[in-house]
C-alpha positions as CSV (number, residue, x, y, z in Angstrom):
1,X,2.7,-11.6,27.7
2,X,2.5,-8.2,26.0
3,X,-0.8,-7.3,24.5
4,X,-1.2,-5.4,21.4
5,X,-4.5,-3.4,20.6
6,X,-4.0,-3.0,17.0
7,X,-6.6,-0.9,15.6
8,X,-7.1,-0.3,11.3
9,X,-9.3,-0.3,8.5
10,X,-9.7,-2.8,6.0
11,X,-8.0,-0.3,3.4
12,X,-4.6,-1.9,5.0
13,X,-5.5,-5.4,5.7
14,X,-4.0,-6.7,2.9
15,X,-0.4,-5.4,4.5
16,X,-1.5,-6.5,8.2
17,X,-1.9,-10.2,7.2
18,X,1.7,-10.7,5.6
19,X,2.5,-9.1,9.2
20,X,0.2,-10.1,12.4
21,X,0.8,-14.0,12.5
22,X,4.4,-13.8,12.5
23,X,4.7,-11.4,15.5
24,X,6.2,-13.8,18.8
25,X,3.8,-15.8,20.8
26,X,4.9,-13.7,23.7
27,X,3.1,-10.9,21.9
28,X,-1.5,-11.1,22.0
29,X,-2.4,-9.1,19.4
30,X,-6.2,-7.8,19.7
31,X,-6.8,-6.7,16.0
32,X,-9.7,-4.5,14.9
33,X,-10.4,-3.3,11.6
34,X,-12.8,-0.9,10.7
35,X,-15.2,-2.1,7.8
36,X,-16.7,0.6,6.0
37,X,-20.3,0.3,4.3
38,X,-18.7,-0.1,0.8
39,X,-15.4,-0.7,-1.1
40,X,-14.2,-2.9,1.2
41,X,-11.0,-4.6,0.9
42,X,-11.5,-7.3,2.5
43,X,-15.0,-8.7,3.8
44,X,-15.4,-9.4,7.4
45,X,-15.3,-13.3,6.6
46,X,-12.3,-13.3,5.0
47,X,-10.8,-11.6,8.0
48,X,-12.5,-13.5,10.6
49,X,-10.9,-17.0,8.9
50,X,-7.5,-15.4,8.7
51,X,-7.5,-14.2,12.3
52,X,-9.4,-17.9,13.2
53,X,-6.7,-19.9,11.4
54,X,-3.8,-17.4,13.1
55,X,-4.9,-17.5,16.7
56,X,-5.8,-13.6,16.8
57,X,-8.0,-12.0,18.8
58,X,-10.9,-10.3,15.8
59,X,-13.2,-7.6,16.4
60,X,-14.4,-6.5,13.6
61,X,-16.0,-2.5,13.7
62,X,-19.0,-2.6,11.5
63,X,-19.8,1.1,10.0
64,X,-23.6,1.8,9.1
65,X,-22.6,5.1,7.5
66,X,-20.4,7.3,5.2
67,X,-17.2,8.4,7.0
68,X,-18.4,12.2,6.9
69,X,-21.5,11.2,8.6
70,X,-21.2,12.6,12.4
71,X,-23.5,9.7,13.9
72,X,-20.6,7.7,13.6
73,X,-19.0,9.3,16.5
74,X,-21.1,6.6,18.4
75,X,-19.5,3.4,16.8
76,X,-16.4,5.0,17.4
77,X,-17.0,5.7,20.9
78,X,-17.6,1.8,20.9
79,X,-14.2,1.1,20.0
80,X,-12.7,3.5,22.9
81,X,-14.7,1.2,25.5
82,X,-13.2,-1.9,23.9
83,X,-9.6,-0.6,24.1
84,X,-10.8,0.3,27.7
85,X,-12.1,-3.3,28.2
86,X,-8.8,-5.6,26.7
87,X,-6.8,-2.8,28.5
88,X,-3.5,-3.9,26.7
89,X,0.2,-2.5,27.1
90,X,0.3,-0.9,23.4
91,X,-2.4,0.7,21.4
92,X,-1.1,0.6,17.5
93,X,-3.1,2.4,15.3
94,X,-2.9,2.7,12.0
95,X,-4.6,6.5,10.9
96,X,-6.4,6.8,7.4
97,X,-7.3,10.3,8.2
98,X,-10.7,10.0,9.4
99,X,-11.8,13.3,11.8
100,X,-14.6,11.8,13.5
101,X,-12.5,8.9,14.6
102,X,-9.8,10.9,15.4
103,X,-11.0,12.7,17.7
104,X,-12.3,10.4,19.8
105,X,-8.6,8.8,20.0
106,X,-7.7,11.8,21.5
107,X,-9.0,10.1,24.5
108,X,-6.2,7.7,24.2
109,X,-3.1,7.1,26.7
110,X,-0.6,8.7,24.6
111,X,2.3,7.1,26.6
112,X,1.2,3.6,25.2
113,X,-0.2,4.6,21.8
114,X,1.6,4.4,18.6
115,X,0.0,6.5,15.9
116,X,1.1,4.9,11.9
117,X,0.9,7.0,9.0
118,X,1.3,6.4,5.7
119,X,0.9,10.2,4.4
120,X,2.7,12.4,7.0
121,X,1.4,14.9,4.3
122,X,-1.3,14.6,1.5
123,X,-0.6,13.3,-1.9
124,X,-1.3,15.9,-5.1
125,X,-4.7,16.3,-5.5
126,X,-6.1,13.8,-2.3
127,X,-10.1,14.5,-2.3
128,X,-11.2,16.5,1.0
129,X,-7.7,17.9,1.4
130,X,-8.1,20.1,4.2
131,X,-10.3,17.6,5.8
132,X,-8.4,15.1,5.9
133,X,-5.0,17.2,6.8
134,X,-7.3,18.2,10.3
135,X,-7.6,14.7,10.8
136,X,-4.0,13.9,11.1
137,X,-2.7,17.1,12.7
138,X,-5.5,16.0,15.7
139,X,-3.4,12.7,16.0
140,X,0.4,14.6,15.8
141,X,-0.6,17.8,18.3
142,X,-1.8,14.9,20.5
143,X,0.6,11.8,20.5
144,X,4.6,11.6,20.8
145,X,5.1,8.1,19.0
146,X,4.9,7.4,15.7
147,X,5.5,4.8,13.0
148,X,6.2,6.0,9.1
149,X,6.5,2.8,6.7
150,X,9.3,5.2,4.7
151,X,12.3,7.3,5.6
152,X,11.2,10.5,3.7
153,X,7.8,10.6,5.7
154,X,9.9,9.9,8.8
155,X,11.8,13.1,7.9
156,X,8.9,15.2,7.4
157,X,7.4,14.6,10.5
158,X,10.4,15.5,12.4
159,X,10.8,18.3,10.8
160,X,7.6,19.6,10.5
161,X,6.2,18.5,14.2
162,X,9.3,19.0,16.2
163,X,10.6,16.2,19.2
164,X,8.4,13.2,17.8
165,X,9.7,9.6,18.5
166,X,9.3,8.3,15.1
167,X,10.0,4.5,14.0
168,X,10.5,3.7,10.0
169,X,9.7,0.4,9.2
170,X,8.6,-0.7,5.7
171,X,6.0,-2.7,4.6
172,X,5.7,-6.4,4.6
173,X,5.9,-8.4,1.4
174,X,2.3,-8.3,0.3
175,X,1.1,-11.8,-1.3
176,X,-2.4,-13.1,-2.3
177,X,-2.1,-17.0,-2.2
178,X,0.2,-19.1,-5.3
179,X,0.7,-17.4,-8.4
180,X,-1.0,-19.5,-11.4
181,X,1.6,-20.7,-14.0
182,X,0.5,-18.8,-17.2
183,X,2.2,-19.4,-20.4
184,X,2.6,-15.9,-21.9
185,X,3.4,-14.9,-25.1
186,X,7.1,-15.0,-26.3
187,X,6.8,-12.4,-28.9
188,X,5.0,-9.6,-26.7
189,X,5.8,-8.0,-23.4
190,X,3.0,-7.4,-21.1
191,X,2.8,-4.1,-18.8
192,X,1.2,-3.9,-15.6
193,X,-1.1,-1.1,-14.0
194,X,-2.5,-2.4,-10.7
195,X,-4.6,-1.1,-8.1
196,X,-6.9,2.3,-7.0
197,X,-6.6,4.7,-9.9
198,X,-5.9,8.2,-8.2
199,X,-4.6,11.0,-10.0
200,X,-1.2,10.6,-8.4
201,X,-0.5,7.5,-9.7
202,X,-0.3,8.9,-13.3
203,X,-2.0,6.4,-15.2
204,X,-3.2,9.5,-17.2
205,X,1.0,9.9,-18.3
206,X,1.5,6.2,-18.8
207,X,-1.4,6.0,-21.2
208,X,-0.1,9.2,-23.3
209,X,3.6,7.2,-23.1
210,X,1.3,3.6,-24.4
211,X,-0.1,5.8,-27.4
212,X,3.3,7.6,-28.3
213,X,5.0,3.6,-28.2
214,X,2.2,2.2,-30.3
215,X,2.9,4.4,-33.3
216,X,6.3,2.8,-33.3
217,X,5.8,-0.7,-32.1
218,X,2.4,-3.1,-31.2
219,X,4.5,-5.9,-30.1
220,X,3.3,-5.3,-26.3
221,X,0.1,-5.1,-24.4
222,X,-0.8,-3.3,-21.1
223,X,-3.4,-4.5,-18.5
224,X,-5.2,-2.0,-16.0
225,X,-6.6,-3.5,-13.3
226,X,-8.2,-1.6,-10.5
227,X,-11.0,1.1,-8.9
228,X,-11.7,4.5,-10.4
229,X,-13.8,7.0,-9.6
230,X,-13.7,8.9,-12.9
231,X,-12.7,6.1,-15.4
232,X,-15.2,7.2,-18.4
233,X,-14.1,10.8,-17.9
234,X,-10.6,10.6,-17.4
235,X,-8.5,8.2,-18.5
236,X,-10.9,5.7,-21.1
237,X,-10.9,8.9,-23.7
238,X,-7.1,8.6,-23.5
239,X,-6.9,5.1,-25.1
240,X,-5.7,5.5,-29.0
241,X,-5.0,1.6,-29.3
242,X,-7.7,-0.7,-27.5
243,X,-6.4,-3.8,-28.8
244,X,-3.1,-2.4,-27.0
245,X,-4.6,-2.1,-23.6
246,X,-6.7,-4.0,-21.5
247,X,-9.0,-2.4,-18.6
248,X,-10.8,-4.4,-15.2
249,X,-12.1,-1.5,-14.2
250,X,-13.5,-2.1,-10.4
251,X,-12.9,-4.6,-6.9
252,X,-10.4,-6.8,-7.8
253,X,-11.0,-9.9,-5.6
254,X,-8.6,-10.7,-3.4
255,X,-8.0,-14.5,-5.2
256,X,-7.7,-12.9,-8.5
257,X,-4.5,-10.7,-7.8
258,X,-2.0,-13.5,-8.1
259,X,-3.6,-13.7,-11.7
260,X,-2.9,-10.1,-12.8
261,X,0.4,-10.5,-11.7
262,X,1.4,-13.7,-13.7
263,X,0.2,-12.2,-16.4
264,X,2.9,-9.5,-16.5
265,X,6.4,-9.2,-17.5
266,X,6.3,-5.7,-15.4
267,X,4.3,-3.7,-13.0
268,X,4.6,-0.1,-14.1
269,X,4.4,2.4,-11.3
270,X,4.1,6.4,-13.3
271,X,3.1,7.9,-10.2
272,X,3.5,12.0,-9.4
273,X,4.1,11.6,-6.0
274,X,4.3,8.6,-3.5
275,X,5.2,7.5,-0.2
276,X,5.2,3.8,-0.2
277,X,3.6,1.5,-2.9
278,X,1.2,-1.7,-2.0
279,X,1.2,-2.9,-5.5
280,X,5.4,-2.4,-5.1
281,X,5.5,-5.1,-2.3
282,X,2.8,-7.1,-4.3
283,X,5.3,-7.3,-7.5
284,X,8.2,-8.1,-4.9
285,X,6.7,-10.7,-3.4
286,X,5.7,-12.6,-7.0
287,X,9.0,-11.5,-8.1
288,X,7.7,-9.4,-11.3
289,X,10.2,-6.3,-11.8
290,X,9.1,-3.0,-11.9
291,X,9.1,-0.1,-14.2
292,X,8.7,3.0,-11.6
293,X,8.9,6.6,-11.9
294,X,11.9,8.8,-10.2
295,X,9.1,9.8,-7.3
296,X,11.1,10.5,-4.2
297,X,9.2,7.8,-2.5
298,X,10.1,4.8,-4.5
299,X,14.3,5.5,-4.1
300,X,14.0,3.8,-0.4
301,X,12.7,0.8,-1.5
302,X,13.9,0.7,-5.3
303,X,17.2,0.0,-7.0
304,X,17.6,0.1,-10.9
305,X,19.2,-2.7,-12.3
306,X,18.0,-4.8,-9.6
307,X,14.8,-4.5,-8.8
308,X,13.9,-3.2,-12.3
309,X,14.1,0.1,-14.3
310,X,13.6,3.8,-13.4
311,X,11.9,6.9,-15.4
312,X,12.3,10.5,-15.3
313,X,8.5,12.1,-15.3
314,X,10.5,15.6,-16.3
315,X,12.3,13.9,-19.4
316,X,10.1,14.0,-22.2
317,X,9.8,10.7,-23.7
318,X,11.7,9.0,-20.9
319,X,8.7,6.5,-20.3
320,X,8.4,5.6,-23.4
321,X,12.2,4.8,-23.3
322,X,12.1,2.4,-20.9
323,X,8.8,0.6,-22.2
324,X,11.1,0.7,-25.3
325,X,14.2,-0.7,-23.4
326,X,11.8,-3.2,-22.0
327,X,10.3,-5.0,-25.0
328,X,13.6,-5.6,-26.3
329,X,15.7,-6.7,-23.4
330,X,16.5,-10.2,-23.7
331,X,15.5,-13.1,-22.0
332,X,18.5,-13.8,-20.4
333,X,18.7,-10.2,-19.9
334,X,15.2,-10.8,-18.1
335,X,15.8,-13.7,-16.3
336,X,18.8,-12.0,-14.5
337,X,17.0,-9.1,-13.6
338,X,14.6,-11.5,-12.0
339,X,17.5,-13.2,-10.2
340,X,18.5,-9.9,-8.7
341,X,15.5,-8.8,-8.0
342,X,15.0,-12.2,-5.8
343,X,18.3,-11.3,-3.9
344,X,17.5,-7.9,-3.2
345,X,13.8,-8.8,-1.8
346,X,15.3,-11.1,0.4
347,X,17.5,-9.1,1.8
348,X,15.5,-5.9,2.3
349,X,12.4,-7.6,3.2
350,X,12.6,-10.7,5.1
351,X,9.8,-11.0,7.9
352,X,12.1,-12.0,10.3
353,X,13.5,-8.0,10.0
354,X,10.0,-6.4,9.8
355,X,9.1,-8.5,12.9
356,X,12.2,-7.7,14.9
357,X,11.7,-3.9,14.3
358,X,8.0,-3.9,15.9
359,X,9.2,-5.8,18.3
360,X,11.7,-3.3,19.9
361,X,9.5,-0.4,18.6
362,X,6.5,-2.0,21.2
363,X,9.0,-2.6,24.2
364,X,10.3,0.8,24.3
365,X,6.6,2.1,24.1
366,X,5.8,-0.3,26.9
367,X,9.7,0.3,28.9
């Protein structure tokens, strides 16, 4: 029996259970997620049933305080003694760039630690920048093994850090429970923005591409659903069309996602930058094709014609093309698409390939 300490935050749980269950019996998994004081992904409960119901060991790491507050160098001490205490074969831990806790991994076995990043390096204008770019070069000076969920980030890190062992494997299919069937309008095509609204993400272009569309067209809606931080500021005052577009601005509950995504005859991913996309594996796994940007991240994981259609940000009017294209492609057109895209998830994605790859990447850290 191998044991696994798998330490996170609740920021990736939704990932982590399309993942944990399906690891080998010959594998104990130990799985401790940080739960900060607010915006919490998922609630303690919820996890604690999931973990309950899948035969995993759950500790769940309460935090009384902001992330920048230094008292909680003693709760994360806490979690150093509990890795002490299961003792396991492979500590896996998945960094969101917090210093405090950081450094007091640095007290880790680095011959048995796997360190996972999403962001070898910070996406344009990330909050607390320099912060947070401390926080993960304390985890690269100090460990040798590391896990990228992208080839580009994989690169970077060699590159920039030198002789690195460095695994790639993407993430898991990310579902929510069933889909409910939703009977959507024939005569209108509904667009999708899901998920934390970061400056990044470009909802700010997509919106300028909705308002240059609607002076042509109105036979389309677009749904935003997700957190922001600067909502009135930003991005409301960009709306020209309200009946157009419609905003859940906040939490989205974890049992209303499936809902968001039945709703739509495409996610639409504008994004400046990225690495890797949750909302990306969310689409793939309810089979809803996607209207993405030409970010370097997304060409790993995304193939136009297949898995849906792809924008140049540096084209003007490129968006607004293939919203355009969109609308009017038809419905066998559509259907295909959505045969392809079923093909090209299953053969890219399937668990049994995710699991296989951690697998091998825990036996050589343990070999």
């Amino acid at each position: 029996m191998m044991k696994v300490y798998y330490l996170s935050s609740s920021a990736f749980a939704d990932n982590q259970i399309n993942l944990l269950h399906h690891f080998p019996k010959e594998i104990s998994v130990t799985y401790n997620v940080i739960i900060p004081v607010k915006n919490s992904n998922y609630s303690e409960e919820e996890l604690s049933a999931y973990c309950l119901e899948k035969n995993i060991d759950f500790i769940p790491t309460r935090l009384r305080y902001r992330f920048r507050d230094p008292r909680l160098l003693i709760t994360y001490y806490g979690i150093l003694e509990n890795i002490r205490r299961v003792d396991p074969d492979v500590i896996f831990v998945a960094n969101f760039d917090q210093i405090y806790l950081n450094a007091i991994l640095l007290a880790l076995d680095k011959k048995k630690t796997i360190i996972a990043m999403h962001d070898v390096v910070n996406h344009s204008n990330t909050a607390f920048d320099k912060l947070t770019t401390l926080g993960k070069k304390l985890l690269i000076g100090k460990f040798d093994t590391f896990l990228t969920y992208s080839k580009p980030q994989a690169a970077i890190l060699r590159e920039k850090y030198g002789k690195k062992k460095v695994y790639s494997i993407p993430l898991p299919l990310i579902g929510f429970g069933d889909m409910p069937l939703i009977e959507k309008p024939a005569a209108k095509k509904t667009f999708l923005f899901f998920g934390f609204i970061l400056h990044y993400k470009g909802l700010d272009l997509l919106l300028h591409a909705i308002n240059k569309l609607a002076e042509k067209r109105q036979d389309f809606q677009l749904i935003i659903a997700g957190r922001s931080a600067d909502w009135e500021e930003k991005y409301a005052p960009l709306i020209q069309h309200p009946h157009l577009v419609s905003a859940t601005i906040g939490f989205i509950e974890n049992d209303d996602i499936p809902y968001y995504f039945a709703l739509a005859d495409y996610l639409v991913l504008p994004y400046r930058d990225t690495t890797q996309s949750g909302p990306l594996m969310i689409a793939y796994n309810y089979n809803i094709p996607v209207l993405a940007s030409n970010a370097e991240g997304f060409h790993e994981f995304f193939q136009s014609g297949t898995t849906g259609y792809m924008f140049d940000l540096a084209k003007e009017g490129d968006m607004v093309r293939v919203l355009e294209e969109a609308i009017d492609r038809p419905e066998d057109e559509y259907r295909e698409l959505k045969q392809k895209l079923a093909g090209h998830t299953e053969e890219n994605f399937a668990i049994s390939r995710l699991v296989k790859a951690y697998v091998n990447m825990f036996k050589n850290t343990t070999s």
